[in-house]
C-alpha positions in Angstrom: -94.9 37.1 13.2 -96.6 39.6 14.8 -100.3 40.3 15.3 -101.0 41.8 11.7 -99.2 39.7 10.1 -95.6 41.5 9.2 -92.4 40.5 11.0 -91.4 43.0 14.2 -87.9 44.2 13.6 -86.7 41.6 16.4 -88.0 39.1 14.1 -86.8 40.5 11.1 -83.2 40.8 12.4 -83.4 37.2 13.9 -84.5 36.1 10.1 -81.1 38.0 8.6 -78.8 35.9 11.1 -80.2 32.9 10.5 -79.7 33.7 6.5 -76.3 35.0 7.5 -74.9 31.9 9.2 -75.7 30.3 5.4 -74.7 32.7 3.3 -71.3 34.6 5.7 -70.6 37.0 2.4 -74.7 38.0 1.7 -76.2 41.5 2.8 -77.7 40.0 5.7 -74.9 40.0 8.2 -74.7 43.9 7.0 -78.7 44.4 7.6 -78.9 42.6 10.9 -77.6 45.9 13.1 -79.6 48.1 10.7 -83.0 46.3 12.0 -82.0 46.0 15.2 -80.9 49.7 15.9 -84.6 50.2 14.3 -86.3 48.3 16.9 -84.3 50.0 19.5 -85.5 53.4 18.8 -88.8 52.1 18.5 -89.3 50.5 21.7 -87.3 53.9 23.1 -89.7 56.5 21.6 -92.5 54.4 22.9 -91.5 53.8 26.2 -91.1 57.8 26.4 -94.1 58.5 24.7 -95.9 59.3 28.0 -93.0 61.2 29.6 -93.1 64.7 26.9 -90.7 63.3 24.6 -91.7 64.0 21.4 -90.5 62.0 18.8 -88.2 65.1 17.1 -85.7 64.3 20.0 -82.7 63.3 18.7 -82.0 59.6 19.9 -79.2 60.8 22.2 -81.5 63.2 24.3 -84.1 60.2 24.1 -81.7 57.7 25.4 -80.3 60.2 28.2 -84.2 60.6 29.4 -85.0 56.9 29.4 -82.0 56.8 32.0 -84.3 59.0 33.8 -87.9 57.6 33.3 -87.0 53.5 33.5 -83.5 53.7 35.7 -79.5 53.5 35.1 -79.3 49.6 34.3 -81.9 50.0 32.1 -80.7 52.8 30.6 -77.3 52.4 30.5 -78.0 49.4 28.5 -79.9 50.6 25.7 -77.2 53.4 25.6 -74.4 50.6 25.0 -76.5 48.7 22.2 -77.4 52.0 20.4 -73.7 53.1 20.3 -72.7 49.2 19.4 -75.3 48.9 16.7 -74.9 52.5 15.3 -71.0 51.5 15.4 -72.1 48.4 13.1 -74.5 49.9 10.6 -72.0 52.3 9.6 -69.6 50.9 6.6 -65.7 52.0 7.0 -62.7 50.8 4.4 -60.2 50.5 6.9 -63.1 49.5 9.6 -64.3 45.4 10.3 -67.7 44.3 10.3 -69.3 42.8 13.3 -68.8 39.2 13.8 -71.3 36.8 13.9 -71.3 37.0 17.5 -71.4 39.9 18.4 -74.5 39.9 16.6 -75.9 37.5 17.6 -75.4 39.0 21.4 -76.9 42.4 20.0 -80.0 40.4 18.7 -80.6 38.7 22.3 -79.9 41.7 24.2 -81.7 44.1 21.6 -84.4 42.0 21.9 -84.6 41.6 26.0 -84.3 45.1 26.6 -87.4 45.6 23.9 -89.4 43.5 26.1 -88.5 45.5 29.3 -89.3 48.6 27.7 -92.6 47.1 26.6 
């Protein structure tokens, strides 16, 4: 838990895998790219708070200067996971859900590249 006492988004999305490895037919398989695209964008608008990003940017233009401000690899990466995790939080009939795997790789790499960004 964090510092006042409510669960980050990392934590919250590590809570709805846990509950989605019990329950496979739940919401919280369905929730867990939801958080995690939220703590993305978070950790992105802060990490470009000091650069004159405001936060009306859309999140492409934000993600296209944090290549800029913190470097390709780091860049590049939060690019991938926001297209992945936008790509999962979006419901389509004819479309599949993300596995369990996948997210559970989006969680761990979600939630290293929050910690880079700081």
């Amino acid at each position: 838990m964090s510092s006042e006492g409510s669960a980050s988004p990392i934590e919250l999305a590590a809570i709805c895998l846990d509950l989605g490895r019990s329950d496979i037919r739940g919401p919280w398989l369905r929730a867990t790219p939801i958080v995690l695209r939220q703590a993305l964008e978070i950790a992105v608008t802060a990490a470009l708070a000091d650069h004159g990003v405001g936060e009306g940017a859309s999140m492409r233009a934000k993600l296209l200067c944090l290549t800029e401000v913190v470097g390709p690899d780091v860049g590049t990466e939060a690019i991938w996971l926001w297209e992945r995790l936008s790509e999962g939080c979006h419901y389509g009939a004819y479309r599949l859900d993300a596995t369990l795997d996948e997210l559970t790789e989006w969680n761990r790499r979600t939630a290293d590249l929050c910690a880079t960004l700081g």
